[in-house]
C-alpha positions as a Markdown table, in Angstrom:
| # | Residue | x | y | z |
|---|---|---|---|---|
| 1 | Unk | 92.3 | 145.5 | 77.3 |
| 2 | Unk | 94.0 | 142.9 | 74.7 |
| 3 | Unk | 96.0 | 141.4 | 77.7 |
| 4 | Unk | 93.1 | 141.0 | 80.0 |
| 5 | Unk | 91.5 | 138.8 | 77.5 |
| 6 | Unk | 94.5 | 136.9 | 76.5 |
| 7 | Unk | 95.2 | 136.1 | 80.1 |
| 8 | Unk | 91.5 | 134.9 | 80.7 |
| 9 | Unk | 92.2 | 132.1 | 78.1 |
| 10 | Unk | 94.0 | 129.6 | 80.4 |
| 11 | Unk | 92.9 | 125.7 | 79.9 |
| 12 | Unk | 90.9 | 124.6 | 83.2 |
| 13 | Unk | 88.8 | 121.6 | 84.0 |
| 14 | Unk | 85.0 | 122.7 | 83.1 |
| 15 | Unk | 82.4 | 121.5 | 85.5 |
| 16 | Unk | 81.0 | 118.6 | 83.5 |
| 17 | Unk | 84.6 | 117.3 | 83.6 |
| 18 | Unk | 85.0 | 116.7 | 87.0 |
| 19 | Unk | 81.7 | 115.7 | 87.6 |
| 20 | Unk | 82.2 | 113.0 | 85.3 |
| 21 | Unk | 85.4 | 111.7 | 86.7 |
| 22 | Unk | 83.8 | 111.7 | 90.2 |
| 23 | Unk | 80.7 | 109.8 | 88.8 |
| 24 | Unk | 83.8 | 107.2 | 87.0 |
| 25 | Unk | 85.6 | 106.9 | 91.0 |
| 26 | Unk | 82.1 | 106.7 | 92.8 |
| 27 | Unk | 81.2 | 103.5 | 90.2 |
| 28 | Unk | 85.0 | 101.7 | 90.5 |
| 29 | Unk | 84.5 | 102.2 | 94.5 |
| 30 | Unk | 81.0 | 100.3 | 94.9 |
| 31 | Unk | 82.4 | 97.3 | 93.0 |
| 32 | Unk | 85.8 | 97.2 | 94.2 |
| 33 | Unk | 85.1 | 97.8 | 98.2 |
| 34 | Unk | 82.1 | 94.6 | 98.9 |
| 35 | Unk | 85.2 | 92.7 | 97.3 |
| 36 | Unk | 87.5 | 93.4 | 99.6 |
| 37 | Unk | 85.6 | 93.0 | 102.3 |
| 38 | Unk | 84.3 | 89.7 | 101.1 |
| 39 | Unk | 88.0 | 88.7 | 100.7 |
| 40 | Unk | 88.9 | 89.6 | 104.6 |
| 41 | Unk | 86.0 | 87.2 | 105.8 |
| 42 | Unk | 87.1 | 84.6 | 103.2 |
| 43 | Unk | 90.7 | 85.0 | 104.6 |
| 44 | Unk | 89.8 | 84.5 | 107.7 |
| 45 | Unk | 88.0 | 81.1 | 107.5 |
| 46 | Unk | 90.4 | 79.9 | 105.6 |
| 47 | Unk | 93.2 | 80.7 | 108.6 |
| 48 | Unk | 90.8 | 79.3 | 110.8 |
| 49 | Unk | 90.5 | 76.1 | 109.5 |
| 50 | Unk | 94.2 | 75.7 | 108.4 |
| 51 | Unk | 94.6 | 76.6 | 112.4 |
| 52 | Unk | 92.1 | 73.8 | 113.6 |
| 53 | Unk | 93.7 | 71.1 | 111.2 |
| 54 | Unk | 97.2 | 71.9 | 112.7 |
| 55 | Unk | 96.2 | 71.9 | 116.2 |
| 56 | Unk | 94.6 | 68.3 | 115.5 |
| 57 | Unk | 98.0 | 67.3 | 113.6 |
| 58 | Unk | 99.9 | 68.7 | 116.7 |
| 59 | Unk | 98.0 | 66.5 | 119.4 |
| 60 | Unk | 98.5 | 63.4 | 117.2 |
| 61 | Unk | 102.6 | 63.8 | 117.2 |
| 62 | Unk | 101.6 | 64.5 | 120.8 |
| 63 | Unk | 99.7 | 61.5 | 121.6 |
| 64 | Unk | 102.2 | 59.2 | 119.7 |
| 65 | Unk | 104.9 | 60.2 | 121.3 |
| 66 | Unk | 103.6 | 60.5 | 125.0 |
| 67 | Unk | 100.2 | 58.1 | 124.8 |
| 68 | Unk | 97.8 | 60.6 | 125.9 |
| 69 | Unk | 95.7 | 63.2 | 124.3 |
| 70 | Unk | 97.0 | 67.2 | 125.1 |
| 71 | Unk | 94.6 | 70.1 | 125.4 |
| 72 | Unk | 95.7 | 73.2 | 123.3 |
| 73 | Unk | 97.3 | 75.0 | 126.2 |
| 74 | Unk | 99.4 | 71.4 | 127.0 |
| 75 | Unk | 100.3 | 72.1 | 123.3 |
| 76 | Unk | 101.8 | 75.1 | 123.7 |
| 77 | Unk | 103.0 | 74.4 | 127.2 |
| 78 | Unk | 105.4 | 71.7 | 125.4 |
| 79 | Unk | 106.1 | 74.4 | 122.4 |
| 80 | Unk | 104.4 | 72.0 | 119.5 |
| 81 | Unk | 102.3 | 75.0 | 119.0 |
| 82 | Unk | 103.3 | 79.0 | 119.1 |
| 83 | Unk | 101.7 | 80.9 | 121.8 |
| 84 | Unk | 100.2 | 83.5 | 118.9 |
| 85 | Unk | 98.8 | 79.9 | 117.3 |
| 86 | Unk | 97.3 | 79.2 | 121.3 |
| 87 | Unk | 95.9 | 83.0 | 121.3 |
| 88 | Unk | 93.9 | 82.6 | 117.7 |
| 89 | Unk | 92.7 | 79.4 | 119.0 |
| 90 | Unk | 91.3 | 80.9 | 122.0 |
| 91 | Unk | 90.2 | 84.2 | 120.1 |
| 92 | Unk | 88.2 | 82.1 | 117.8 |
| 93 | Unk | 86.5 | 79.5 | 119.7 |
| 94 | Unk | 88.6 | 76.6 | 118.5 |
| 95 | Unk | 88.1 | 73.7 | 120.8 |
| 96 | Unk | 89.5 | 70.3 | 119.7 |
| 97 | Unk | 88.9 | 67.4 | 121.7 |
């Protein structure tokens, strides 16, 4: 009978434990996830704009050097822009005149 109680006193999480840690994850995952995702958006328009002010740099060394004014696909026609740089263009509406 001694040994049955002496083996029933092995250290375990109690209930109120875990709860508690799930309650601490649950709080650290509602402020960290809107951040991220606020981040991604922020990334984004950033990259699009960068893009934009590239593609106007590109037809400038374009138009100096041949005298007339490309479109994006006579940009990467000619290789002054990558054909991944002409797909993002065309994936986000980019349109430079």
């Amino acid at each position: 009978m001694k040994k049955l109680i002496k083996c029933n006193n092995k250290h375990a999480f109690t209930l109120v434990e875990m709860l508690i840690v799930l309650l601490i994850i649950s709080v650290l995952s509602l402020l960290i996830i809107p951040n991220l995702n606020g981040t991604s958006s922020k990334v984004n328009e950033d990259g699009m704009v960068a893009l934009e002010q590239l593609i106007i740099s590109q037809q400038d060394l374009y138009e100096l050097r041949n005298g007339t004014r490309p479109s994006i696909q006579q940009l990467a026609d000619d290789k002054y822009i990558t054909d991944a740089q002409l797909k993002k263009a065309i994936y986000w509406g980019i349109i430079v005149e």
